[in-house]
Every structure is written in C-alpha cells, then in structure tokens.
C-alpha positions as CSV (number, residue, x, y, z in Angstrom):
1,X,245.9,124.4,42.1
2,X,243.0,122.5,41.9
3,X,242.8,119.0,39.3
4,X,239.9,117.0,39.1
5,X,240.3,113.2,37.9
6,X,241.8,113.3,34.7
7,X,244.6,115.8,35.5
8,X,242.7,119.3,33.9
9,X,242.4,122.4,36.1
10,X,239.5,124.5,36.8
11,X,241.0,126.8,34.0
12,X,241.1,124.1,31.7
13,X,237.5,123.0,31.6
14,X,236.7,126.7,31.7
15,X,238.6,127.2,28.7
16,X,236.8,124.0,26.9
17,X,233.4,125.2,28.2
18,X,234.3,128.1,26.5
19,X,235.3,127.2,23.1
20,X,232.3,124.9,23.4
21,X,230.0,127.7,23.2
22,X,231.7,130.4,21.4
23,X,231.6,127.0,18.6
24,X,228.4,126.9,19.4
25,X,227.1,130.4,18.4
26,X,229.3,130.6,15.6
27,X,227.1,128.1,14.0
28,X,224.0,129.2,15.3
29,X,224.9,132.7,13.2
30,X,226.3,130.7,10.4
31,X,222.8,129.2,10.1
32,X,221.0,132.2,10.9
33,X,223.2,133.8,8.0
34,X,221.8,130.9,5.7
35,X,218.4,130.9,6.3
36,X,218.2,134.8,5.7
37,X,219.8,134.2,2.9
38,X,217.7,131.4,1.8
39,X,214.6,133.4,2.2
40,X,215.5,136.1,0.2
41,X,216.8,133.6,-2.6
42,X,213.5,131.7,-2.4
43,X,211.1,135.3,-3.0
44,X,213.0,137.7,-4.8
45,X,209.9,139.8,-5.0
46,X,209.4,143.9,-5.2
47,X,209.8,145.3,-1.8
48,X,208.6,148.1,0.0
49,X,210.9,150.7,1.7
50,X,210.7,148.5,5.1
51,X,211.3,145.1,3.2
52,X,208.1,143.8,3.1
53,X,207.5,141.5,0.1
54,X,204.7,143.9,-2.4
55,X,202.1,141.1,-3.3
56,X,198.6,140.5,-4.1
57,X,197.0,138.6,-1.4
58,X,194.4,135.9,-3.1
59,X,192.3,135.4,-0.5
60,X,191.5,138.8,-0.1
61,X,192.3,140.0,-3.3
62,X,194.0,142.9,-1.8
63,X,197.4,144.5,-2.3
64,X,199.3,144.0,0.6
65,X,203.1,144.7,2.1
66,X,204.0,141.6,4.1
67,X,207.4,140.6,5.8
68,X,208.2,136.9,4.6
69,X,209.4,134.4,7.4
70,X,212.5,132.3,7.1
71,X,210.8,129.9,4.5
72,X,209.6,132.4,2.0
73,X,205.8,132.2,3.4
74,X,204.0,135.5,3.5
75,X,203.5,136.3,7.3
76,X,199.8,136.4,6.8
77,X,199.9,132.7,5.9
78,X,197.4,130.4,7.2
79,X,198.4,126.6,7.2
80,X,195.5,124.3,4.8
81,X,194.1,127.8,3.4
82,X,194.2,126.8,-0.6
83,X,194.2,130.8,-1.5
84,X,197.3,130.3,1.2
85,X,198.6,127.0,-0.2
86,X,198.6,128.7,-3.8
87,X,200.0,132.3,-2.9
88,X,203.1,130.3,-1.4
89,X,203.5,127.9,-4.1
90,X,203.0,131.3,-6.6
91,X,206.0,133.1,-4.7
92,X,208.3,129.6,-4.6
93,X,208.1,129.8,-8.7
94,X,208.3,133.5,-9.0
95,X,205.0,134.2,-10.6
96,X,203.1,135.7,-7.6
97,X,201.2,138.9,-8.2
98,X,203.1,142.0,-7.4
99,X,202.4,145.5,-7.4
C-alpha cells in the first residue's frame, strides 16, 4: 500500500478529491437552481408556449417573444441603449408592456 507524508493512501486522497467535487457541483446546481429561480421571480411576465417573456419592445415599438437571461434582461438588450435601460427597469417593477 502506498502512503504519502502524512499517513493517507492513494484511496484516501481519491476519496477527498472526490467529495471535493461532487461538493463542488452540488453548489454550482444549487446556484444554478437560484438564479433560474431568481429570474423568473424578477419578470413574472405573460409567456409564449416556448417561455419567451411576450413584451413590447420600445425601441422598435414592436411586439416581440424574447427569452430573458439570468437577470431578468430581455435577450435583445443592448447595454447604454435608454429604450434598453427603460424596458429593463419597466420589467424589474412589473409594468412593462405585454401583449
């Protein structure tokens, strides 16, 4: 059997290295969990059959189907953009145009 310094076998640090990880991804998903969550609390909008979030877009004054990412942003979102700025701050309070 093979020890290193401290006394642990190879199957020992395998098994740490293990747990490490498998700790690891469990919070990865637990935060994954949360942020999905998260997003859906932030823009709890009318959705299409695919789960796109059914707004009015203000800088095109359009009607548009748009996934939202993890921060409740419309996908279509363009950073500095004030029709941008607004639609996101509009769909943060709930009063975004929907259709």
């Amino acid at each position: 059997m093979c020890t290193d310094t401290n006394g642990d076998t190879m199957d020992d640090r395998l098994e740490r290295f293990m747990r490490s990880k498998l700790r690891s991804a469990g919070r990865r998903v637990a935060e994954s969990k949360h942020a999905f969550e998260a997003g859906r609390e932030i823009a709890d909008l009318p959705r299409d059959e695919e789960g796109r979030a059914r707004i009015v877009c203000r800088r095109h004054a359009e009607r548009r189907a748009v996934p939202l990412d993890d921060r409740g942003r419309p996908v279509c979102y363009e950073a500095d953009h004030p029709d941008c700025e607004g639609c996101v701050e509009d769909v943060r309070e709930g009063r975004v145009e929907t259709w």
